[in-house]
C-alpha positions in Angstrom: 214.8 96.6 20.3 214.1 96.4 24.5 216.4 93.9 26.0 215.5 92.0 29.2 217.3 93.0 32.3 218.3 90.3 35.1 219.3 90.6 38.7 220.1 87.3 41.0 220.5 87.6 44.6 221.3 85.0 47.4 221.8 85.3 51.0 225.1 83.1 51.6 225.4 80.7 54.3 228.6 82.1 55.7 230.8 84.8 54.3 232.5 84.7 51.0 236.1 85.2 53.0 235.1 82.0 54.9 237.9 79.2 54.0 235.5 76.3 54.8 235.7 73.4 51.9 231.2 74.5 50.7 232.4 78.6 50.3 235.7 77.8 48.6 233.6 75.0 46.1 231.2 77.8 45.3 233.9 80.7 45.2 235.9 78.4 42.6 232.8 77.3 40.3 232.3 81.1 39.7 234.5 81.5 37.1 232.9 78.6 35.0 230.0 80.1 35.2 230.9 83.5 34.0 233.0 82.1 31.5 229.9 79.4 29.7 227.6 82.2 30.6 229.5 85.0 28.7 229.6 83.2 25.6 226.1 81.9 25.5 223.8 83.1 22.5 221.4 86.3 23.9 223.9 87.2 26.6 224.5 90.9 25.8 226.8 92.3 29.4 227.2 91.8 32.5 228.0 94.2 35.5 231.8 94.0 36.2 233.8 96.5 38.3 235.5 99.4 36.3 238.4 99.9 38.8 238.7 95.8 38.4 237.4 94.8 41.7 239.4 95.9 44.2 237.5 96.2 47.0 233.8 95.0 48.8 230.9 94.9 46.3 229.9 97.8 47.9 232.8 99.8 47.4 233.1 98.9 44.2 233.1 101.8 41.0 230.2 100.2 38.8 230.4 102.5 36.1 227.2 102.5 34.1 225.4 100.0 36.2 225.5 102.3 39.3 226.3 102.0 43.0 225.9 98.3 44.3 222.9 97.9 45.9 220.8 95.2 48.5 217.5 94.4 49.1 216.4 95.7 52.7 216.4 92.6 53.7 219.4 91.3 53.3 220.9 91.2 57.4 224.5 90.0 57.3 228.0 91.9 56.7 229.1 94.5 54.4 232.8 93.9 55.1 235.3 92.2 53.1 235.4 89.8 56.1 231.3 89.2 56.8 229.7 89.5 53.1 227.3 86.8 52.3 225.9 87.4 49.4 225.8 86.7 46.0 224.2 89.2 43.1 224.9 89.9 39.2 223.3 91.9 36.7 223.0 91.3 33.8 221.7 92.0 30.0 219.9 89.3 27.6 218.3 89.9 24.0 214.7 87.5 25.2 213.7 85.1 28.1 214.8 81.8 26.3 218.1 82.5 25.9 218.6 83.5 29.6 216.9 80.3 30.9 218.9 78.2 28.5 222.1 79.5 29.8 221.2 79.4 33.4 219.3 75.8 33.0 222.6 74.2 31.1 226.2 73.5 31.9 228.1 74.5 34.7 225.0 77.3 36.1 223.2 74.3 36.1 225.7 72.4 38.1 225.9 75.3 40.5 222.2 75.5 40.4 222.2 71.6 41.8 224.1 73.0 44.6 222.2 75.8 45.8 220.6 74.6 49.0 224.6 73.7 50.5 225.6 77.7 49.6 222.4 79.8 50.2 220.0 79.9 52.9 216.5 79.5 51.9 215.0 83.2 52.5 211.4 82.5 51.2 212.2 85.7 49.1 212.7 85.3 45.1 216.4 84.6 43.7 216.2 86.5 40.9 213.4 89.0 38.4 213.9 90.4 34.9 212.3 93.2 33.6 212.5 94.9 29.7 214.6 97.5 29.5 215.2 100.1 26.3 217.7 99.5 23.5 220.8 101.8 25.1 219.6 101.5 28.6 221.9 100.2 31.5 220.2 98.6 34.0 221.6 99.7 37.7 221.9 97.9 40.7 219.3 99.8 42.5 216.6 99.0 39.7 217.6 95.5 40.6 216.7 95.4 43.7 213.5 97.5 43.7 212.3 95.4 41.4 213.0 91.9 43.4 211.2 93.9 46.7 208.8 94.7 44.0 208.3 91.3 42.9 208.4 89.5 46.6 205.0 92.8 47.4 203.3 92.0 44.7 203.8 88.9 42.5 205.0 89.1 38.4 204.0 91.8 36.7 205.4 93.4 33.3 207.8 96.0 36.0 209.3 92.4 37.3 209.0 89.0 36.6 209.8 85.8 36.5 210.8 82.5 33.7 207.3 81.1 34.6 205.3 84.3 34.7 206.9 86.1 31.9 205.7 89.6 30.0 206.8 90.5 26.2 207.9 93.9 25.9 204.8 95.3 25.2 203.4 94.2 29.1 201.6 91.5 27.6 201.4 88.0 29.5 203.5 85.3 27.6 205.0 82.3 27.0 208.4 81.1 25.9 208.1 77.1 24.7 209.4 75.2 27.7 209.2 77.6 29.9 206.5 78.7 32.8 202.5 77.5 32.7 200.8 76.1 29.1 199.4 79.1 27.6 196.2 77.9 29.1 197.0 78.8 32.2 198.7 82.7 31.3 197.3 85.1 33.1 
């Protein structure tokens, strides 16, 4: 059975090694999240460090999910002392079950809070796509398919909650979520 692949990514308003009051608020709600996402129903893994995260994210051993990777357009630091971003990876069993996770709890508490952590890029946060039973998604997929989805729009190769694709590539809808199925395309 495919399950759907999801990459997030944010451009930070200031560096993650910042001490200011905002980055240390969303530093600390991390673990929250991880923790209420990690048990929710559909989640299936995560991307976590092998060598347990010693290190940037970029020097990071990823194990299955590959090198760590960034859209082209991300412009700020790769240091441990000027990295501003934020990214997972991640591994769900269908659409519903990742939108419930993110939409509820303390994601959606950190989702309130955006606007005061990330600066608004115009680019999309975040795209799925249906990977193979067995299949590890990497880092690099990720991001080409985020690029891909800023080009060209949802597609069955990357999508989004509100324009979502079955396995199969067909156009649907999960109850709840995205346009009536009216308006599908």
């Amino acid at each position: 059975m495919p399950h759907l692949a999801l990459y997030t990514f944010g451009v930070l308003k200031s560096p993650l090694a910042d001490p200011a009051p905002l980055t240390r608020a969303f530093h600390d709600s991390g673990e929250a999240v991880y923790r209420q996402i990690g048990r929710h129903p559909g989640f299936l893994a995560r991307a976590e460090a092998a060598d347990g995260g010693r290190g940037t994210l970029f020097d990071l051993d990823w194990g299955a999910w590959g090198a760590f990777a960034v859209p082209a357009w991300y412009g700020k630091g790769r240091t441990v002392e000027t990295i501003a971003l934020a990214a997972t990876l991640s591994l769900w069993t269908d659409p519903h079950s990742a939108f419930d996770a993110v939409h509820t709890g303390p994601h959606r508490a950190a989702l309130n809070r955006r606007y005061d952590w990330f600066d608004r890029t115009g680019r999309p946060g975040y795209v799925f796509w249906w990977v193979s039973d067995g299949v590890v998604p990497t880092w690099q997929d990720g991001v080409f398919r985020l690029e891909h989805l800023h080009d060209h729009g949802s597609a069955p190769h990357a999508f989004t909650f509100h324009h979502s694709f079955a396995p199969d590539g067909t156009a649907t809808r999960t109850e709840g979520i995205g346009p009536k199925s009216d308006q599908v395309r």
